[in-house]
Biopython code that builds the backbone (N, CA, C, O; Angstrom):
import numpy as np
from Bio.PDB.StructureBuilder import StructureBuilder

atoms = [
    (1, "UNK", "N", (4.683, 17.674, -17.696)),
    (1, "UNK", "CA", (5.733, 17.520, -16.688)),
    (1, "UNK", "C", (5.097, 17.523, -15.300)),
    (1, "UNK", "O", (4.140, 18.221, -14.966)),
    (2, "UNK", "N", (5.815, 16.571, -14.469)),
    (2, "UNK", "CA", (4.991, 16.370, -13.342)),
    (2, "UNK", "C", (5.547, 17.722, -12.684)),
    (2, "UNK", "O", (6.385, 18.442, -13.226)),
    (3, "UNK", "N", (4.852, 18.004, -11.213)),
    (3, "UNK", "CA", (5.636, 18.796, -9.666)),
    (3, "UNK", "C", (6.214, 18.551, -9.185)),
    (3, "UNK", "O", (6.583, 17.498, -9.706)),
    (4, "UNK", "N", (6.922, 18.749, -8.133)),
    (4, "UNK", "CA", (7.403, 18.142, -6.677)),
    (4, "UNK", "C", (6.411, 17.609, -5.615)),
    (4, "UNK", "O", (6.656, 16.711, -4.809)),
    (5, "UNK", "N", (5.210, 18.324, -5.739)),
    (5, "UNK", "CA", (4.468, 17.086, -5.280)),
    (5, "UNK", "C", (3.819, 16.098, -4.965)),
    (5, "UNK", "O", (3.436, 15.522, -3.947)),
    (6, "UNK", "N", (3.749, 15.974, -6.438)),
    (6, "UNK", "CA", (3.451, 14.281, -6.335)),
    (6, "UNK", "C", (5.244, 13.556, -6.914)),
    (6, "UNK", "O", (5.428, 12.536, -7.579)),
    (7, "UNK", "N", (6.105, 14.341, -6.468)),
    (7, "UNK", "CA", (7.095, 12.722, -6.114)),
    (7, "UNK", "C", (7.942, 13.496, -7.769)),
    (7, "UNK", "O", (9.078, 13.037, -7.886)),
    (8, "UNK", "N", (7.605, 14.403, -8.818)),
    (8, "UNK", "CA", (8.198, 14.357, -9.584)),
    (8, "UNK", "C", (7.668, 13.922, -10.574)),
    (8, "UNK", "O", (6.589, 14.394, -10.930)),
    (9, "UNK", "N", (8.487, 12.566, -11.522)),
    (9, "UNK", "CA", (7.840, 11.584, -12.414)),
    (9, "UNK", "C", (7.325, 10.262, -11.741)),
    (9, "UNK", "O", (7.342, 9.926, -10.557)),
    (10, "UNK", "N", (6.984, 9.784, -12.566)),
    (10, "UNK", "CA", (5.925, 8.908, -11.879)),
    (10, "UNK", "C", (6.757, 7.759, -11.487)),
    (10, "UNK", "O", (6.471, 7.030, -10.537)),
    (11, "UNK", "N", (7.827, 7.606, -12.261)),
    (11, "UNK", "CA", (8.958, 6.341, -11.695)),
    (11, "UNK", "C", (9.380, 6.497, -10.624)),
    (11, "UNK", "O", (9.677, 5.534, -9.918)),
    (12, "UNK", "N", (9.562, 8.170, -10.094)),
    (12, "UNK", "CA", (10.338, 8.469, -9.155)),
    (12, "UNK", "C", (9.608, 8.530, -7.865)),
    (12, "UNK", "O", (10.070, 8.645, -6.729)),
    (13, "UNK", "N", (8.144, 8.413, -8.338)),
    (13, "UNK", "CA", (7.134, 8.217, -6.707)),
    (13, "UNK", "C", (7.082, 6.986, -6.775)),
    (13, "UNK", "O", (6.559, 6.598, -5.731)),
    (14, "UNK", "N", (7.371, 6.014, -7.522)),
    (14, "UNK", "CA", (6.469, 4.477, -7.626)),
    (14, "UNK", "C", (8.298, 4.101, -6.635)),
    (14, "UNK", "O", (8.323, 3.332, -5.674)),
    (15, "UNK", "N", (9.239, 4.627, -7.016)),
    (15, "UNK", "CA", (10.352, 4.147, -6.413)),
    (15, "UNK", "C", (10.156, 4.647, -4.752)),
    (15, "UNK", "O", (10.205, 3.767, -3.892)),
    (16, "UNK", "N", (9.928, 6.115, -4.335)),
    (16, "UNK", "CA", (9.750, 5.918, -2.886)),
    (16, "UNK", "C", (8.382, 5.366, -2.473)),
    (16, "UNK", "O", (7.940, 5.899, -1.455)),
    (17, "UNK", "N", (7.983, 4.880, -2.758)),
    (17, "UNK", "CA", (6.732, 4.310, -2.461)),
    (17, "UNK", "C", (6.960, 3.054, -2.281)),
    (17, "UNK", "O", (6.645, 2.616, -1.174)),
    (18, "UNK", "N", (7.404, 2.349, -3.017)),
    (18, "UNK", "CA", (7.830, 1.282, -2.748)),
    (18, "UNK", "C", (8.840, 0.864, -1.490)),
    (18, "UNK", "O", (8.647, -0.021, -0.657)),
    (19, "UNK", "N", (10.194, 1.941, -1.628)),
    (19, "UNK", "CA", (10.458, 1.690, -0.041)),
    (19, "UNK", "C", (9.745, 2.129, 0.882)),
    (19, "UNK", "O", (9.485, 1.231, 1.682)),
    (20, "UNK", "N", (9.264, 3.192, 1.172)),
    (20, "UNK", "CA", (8.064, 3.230, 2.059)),
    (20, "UNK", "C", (7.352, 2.328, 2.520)),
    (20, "UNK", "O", (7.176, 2.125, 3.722)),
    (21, "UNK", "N", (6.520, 1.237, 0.936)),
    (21, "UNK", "CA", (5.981, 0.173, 1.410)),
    (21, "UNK", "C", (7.044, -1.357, 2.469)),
    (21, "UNK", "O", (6.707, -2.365, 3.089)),
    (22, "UNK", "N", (7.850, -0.940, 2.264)),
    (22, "UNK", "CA", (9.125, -2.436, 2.574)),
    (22, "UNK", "C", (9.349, -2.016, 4.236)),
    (22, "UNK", "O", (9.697, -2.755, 5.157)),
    (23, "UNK", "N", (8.907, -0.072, 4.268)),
    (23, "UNK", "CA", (9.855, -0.254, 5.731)),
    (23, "UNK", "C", (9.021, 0.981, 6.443)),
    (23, "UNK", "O", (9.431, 2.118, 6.678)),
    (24, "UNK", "N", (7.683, 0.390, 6.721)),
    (24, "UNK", "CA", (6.591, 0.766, 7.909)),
    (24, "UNK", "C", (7.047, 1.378, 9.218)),
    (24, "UNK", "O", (6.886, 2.305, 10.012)),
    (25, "UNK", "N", (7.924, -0.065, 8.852)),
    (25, "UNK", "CA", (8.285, -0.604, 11.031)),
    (25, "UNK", "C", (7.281, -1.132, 11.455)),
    (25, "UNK", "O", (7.318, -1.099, 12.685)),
    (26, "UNK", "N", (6.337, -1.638, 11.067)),
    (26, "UNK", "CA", (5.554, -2.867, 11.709)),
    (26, "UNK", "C", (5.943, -3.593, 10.790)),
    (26, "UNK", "O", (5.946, -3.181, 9.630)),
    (27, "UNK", "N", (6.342, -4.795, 11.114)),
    (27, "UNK", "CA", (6.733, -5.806, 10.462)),
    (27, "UNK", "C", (5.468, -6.875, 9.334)),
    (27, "UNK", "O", (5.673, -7.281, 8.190)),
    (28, "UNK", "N", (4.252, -7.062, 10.179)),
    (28, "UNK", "CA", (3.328, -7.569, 9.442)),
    (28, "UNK", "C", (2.828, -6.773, 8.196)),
    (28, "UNK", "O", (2.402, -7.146, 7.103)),
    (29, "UNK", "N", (3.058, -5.379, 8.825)),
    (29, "UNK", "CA", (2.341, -4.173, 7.447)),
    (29, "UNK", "C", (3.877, -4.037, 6.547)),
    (29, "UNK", "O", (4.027, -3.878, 5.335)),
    (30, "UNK", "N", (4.642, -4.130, 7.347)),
    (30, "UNK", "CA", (5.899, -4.522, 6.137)),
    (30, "UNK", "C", (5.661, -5.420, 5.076)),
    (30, "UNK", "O", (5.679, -5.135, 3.879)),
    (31, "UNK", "N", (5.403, -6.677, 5.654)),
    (31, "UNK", "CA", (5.777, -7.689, 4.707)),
    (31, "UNK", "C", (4.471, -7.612, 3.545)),
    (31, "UNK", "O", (4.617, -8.126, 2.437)),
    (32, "UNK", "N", (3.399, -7.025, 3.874)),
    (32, "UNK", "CA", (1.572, -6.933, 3.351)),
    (32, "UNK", "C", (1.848, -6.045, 2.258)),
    (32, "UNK", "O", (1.444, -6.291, 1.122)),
    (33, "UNK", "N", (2.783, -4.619, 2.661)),
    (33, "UNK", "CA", (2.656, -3.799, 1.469)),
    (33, "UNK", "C", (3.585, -3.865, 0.677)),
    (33, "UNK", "O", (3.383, -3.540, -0.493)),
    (34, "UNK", "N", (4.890, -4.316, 1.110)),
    (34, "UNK", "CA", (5.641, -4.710, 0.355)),
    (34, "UNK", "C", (6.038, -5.945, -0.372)),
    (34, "UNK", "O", (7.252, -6.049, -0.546)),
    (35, "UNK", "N", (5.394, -6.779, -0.777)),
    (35, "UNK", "CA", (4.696, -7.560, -1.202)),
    (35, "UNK", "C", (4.008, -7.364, -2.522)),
    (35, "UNK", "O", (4.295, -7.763, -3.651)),
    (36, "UNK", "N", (2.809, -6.481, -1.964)),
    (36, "UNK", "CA", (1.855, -5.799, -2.579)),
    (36, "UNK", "C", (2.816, -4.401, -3.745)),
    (36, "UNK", "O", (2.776, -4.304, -4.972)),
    (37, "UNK", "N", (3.352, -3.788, -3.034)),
    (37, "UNK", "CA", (4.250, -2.417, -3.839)),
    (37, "UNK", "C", (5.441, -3.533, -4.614)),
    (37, "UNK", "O", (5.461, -3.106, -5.768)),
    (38, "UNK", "N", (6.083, -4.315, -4.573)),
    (38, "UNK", "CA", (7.168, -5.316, -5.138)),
    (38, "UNK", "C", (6.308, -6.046, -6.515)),
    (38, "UNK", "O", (6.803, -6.233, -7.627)),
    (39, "UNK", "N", (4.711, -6.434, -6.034)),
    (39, "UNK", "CA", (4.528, -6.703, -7.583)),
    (39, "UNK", "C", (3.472, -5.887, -8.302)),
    (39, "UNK", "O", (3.151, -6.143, -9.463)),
    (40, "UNK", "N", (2.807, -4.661, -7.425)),
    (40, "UNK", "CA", (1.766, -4.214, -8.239)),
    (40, "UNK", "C", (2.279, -2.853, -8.776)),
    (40, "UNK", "O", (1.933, -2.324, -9.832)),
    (41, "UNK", "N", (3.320, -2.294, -7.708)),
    (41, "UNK", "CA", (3.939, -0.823, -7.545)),
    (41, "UNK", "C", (4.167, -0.357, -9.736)),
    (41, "UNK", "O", (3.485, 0.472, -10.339)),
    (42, "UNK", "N", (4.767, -0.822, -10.060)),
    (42, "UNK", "CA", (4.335, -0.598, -11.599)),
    (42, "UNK", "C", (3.209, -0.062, -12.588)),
    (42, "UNK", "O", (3.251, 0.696, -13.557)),
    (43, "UNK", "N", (2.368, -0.636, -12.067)),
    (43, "UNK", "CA", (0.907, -0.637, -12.923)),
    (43, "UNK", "C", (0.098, 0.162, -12.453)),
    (43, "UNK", "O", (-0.858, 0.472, -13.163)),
    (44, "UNK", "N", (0.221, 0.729, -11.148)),
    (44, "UNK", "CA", (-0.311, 1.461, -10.515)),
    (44, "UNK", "C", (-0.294, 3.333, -10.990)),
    (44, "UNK", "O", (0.640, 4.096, -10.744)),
    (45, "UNK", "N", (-1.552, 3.692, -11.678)),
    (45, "UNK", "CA", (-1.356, 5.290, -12.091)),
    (45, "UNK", "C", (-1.485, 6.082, -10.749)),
    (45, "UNK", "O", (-1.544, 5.621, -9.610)),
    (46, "UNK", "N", (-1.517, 7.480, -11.188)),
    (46, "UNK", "CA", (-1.412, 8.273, -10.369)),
    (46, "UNK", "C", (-2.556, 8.214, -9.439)),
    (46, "UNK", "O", (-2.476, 8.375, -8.221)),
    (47, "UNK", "N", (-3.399, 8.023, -9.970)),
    (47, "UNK", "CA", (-4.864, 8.202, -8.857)),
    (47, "UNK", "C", (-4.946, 6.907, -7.422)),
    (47, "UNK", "O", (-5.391, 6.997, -6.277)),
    (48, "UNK", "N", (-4.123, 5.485, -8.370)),
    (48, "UNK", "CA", (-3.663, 4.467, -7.405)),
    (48, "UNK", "C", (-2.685, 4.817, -6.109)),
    (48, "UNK", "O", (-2.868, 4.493, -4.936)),
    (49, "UNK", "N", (-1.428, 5.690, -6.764)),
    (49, "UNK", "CA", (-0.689, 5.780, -6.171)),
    (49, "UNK", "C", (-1.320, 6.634, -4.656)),
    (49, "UNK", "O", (-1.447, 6.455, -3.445)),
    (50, "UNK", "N", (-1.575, 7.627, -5.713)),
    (50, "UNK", "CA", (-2.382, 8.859, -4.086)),
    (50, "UNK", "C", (-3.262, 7.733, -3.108)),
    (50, "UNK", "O", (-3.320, 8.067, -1.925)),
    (51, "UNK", "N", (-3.976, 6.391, -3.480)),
    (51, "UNK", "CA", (-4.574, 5.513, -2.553)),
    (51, "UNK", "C", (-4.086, 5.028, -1.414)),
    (51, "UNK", "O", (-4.357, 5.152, -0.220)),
    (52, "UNK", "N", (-2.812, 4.079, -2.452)),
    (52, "UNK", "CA", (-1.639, 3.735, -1.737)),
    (52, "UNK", "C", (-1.029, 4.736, -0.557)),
    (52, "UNK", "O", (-1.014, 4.203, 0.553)),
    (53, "UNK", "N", (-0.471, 6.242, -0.616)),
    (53, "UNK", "CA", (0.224, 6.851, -0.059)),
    (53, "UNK", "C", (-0.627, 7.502, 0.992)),
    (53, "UNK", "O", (0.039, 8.037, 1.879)),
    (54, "UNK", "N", (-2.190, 7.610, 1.146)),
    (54, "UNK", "CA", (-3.025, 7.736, 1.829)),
    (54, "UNK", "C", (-2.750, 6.337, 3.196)),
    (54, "UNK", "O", (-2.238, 6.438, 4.310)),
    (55, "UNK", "N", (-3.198, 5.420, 2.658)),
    (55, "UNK", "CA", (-2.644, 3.818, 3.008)),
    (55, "UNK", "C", (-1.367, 3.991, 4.056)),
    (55, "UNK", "O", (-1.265, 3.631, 5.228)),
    (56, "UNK", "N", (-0.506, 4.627, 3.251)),
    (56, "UNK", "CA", (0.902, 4.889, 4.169)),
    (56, "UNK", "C", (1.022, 5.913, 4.993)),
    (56, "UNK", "O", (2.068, 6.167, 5.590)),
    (57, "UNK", "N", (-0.291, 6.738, 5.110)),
    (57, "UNK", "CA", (0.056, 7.978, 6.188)),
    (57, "UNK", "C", (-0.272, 7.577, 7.356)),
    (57, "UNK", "O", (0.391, 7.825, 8.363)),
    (58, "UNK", "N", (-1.770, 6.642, 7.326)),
    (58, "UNK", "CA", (-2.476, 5.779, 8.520)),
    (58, "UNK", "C", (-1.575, 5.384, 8.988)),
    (58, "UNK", "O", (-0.459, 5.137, 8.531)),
    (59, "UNK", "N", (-2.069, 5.275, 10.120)),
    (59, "UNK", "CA", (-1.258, 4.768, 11.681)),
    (59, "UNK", "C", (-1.495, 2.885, 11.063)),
    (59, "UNK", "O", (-2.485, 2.403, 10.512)),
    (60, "UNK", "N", (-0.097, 2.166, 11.457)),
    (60, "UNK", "CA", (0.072, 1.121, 11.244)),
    (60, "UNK", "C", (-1.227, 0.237, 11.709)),
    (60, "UNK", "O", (-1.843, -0.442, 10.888)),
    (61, "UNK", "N", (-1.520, 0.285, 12.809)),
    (61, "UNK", "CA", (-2.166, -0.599, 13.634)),
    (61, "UNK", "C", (-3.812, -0.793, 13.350)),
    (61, "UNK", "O", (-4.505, -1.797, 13.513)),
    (62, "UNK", "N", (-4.213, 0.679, 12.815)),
    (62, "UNK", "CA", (-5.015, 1.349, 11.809)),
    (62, "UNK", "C", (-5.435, -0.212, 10.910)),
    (62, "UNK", "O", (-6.109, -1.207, 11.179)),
    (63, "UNK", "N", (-4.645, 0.235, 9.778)),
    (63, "UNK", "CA", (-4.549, -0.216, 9.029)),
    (63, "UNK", "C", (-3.889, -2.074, 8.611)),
    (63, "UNK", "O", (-4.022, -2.842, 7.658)),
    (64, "UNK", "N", (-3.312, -2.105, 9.688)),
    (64, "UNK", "CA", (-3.371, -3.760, 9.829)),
    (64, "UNK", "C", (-4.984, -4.342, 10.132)),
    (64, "UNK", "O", (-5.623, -5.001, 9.312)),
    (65, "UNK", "N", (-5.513, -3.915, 11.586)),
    (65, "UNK", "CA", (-7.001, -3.737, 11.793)),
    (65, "UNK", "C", (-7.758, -3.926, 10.807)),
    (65, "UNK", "O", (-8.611, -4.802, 10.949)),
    (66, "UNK", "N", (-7.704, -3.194, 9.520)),
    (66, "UNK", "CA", (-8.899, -3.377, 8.683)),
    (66, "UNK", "C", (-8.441, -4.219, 7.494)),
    (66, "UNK", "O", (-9.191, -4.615, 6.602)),
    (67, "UNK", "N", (-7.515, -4.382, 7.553)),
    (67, "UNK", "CA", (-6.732, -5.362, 6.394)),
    (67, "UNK", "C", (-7.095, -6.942, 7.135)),
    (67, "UNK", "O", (-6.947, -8.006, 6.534)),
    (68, "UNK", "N", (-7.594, -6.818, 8.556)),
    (68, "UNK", "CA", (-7.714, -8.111, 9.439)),
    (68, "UNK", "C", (-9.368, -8.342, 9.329)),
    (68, "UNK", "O", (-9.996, -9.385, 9.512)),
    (69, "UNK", "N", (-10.023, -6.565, 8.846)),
    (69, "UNK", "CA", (-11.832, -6.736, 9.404)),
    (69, "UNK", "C", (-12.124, -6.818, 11.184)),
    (69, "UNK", "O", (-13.079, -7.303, 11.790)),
    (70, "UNK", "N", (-10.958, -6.176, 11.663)),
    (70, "UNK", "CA", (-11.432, -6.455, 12.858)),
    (70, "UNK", "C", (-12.078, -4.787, 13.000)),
    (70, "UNK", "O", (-13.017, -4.657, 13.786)),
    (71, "UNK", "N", (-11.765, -3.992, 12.525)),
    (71, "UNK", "CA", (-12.862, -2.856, 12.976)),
    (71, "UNK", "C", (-13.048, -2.319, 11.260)),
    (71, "UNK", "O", (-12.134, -2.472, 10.449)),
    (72, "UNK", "N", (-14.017, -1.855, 10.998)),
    (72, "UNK", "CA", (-14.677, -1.338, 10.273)),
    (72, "UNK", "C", (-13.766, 0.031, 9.331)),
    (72, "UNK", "O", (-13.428, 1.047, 9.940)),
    (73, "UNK", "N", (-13.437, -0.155, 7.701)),
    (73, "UNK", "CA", (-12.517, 0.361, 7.097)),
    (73, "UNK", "C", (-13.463, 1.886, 6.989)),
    (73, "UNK", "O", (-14.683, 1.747, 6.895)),
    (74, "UNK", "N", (-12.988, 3.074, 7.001)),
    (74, "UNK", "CA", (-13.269, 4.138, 6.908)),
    (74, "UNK", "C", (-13.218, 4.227, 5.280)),
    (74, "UNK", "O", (-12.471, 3.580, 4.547)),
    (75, "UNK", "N", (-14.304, 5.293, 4.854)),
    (75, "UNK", "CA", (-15.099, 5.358, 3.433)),
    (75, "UNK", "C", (-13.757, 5.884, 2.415)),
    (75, "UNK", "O", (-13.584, 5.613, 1.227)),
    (76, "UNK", "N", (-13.169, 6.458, 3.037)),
    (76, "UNK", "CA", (-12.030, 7.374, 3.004)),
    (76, "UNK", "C", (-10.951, 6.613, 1.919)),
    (76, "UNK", "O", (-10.489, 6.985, 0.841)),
    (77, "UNK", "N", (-10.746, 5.174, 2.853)),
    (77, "UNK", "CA", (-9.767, 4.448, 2.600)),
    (77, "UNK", "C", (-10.003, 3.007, 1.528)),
    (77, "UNK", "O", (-9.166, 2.235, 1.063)),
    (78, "UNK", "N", (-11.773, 3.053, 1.361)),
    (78, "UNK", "CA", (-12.085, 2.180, 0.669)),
    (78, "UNK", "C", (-11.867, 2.668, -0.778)),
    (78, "UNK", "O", (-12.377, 3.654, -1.311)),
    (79, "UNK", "N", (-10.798, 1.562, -1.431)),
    (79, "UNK", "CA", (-10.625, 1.659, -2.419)),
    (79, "UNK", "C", (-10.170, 0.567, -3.116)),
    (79, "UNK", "O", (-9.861, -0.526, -2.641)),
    (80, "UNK", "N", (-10.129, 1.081, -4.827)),
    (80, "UNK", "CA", (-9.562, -0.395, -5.421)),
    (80, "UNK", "C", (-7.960, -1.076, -5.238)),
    (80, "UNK", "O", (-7.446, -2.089, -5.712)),
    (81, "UNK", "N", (-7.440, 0.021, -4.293)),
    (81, "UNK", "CA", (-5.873, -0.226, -3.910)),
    (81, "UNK", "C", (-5.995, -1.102, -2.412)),
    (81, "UNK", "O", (-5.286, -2.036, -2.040)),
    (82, "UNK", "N", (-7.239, -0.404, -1.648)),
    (82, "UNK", "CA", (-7.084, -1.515, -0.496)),
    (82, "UNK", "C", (-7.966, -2.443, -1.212)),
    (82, "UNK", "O", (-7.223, -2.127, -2.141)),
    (83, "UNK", "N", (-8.598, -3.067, -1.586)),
    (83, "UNK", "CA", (-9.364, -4.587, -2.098)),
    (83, "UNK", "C", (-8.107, -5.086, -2.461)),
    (83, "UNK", "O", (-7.774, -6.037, -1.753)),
    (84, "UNK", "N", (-7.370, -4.801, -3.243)),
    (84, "UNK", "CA", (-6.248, -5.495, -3.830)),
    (84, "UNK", "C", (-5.133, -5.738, -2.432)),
    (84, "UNK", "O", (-4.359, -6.693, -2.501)),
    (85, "UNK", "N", (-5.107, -4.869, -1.242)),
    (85, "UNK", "CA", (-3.879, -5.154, -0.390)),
    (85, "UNK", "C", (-4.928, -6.314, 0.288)),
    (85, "UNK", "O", (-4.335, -7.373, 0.492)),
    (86, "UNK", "N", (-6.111, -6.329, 0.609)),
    (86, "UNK", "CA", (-7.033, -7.210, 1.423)),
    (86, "UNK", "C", (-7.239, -8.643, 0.759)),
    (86, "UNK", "O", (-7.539, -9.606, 1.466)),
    (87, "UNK", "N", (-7.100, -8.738, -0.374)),
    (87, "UNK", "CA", (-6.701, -9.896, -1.372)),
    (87, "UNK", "C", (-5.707, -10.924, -1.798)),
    (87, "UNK", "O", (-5.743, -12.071, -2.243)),
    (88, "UNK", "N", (-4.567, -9.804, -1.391)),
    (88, "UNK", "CA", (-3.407, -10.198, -1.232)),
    (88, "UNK", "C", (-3.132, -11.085, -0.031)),
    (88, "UNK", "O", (-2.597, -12.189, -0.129)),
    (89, "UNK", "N", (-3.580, -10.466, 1.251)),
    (89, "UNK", "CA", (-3.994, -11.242, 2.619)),
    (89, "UNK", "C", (-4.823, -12.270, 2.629)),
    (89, "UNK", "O", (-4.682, -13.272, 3.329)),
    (90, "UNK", "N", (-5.553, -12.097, 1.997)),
    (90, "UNK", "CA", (-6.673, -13.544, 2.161)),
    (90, "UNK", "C", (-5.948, -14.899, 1.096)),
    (90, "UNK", "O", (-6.629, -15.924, 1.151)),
    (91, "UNK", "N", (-5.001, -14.973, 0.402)),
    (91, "UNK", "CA", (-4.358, -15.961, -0.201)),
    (91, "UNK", "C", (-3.764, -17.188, 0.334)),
    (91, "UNK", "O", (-2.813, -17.197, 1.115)),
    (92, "UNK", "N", (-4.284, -18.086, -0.059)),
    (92, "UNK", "CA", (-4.207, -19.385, 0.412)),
    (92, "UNK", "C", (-3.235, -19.553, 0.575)),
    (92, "UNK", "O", (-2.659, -18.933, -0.319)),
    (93, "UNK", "N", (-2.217, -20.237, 1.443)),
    (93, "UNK", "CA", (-0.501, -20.543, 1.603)),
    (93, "UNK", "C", (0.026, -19.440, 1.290)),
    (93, "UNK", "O", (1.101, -19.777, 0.793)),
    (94, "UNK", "N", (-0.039, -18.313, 1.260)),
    (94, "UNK", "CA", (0.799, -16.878, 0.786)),
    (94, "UNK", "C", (2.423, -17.290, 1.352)),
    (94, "UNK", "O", (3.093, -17.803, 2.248)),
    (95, "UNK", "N", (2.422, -16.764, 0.336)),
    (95, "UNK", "CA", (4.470, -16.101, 0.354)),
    (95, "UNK", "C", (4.860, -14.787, 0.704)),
    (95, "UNK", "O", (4.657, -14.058, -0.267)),
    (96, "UNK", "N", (5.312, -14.189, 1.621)),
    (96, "UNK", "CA", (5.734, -13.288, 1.243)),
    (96, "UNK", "C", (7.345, -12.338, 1.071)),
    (96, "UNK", "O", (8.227, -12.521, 1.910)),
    (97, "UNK", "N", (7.528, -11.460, 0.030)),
    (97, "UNK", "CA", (8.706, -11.678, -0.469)),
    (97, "UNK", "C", (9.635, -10.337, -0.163)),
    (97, "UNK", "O", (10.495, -9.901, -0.929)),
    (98, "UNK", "N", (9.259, -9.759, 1.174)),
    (98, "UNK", "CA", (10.251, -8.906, 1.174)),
    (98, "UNK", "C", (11.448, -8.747, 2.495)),
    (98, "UNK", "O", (12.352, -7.916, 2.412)),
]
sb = StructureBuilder()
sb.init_structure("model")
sb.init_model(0)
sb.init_chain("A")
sb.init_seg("    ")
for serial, (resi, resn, name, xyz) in enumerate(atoms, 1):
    if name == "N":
        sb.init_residue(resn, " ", resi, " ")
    sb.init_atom(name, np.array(xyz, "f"), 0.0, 1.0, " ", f" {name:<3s}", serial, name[0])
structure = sb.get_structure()
């Protein structure tokens, strides 16, 4: 049985996490993680999730920045959850769907 804090069960963090990801308030890191949380937020275990929610504590501008390579991603934050949000960005004609 999960705690309270990590979110409960695991459906029930992948669900605020996901709005979390949809509603930043920067609009570009809106549409990047939610996007990203709309089709990966599922598959993602616990050790992903804590990546992700790390991801969401950073200061927006932060983290748009290195999702851009314009300053240098901290060791911290390098992970297989940001390669996958930085992947998502580099997609040819991208859609995005939130």
């Amino acid at each position: 049985m999960s705690n309270a804090s990590d979110g409960g069960s695991l459906g029930v963090r992948r669900k605020q996490l996901l709005f979390r990801c949809q509603r930043r308030g920067f609009k570009e890191v809106d549409l990047i993680f939610g996007t990203f949380a709309a089709r990966e937020i599922d598959s993602l275990g616990a050790a992903d999730l804590d990546a992700l929610e790390a991801l969401l504590n950073a200061p927006d501008q932060d983290v748009f920045a290195w999702l851009k390579s314009e300053i240098p991603l901290p060791p911290d934050y390098d992970t297989p959850v940001f390669a996958r949000l930085r992947a998502l960005c580099s997609r040819k004609d991208p859609t995005w769907n939130v």
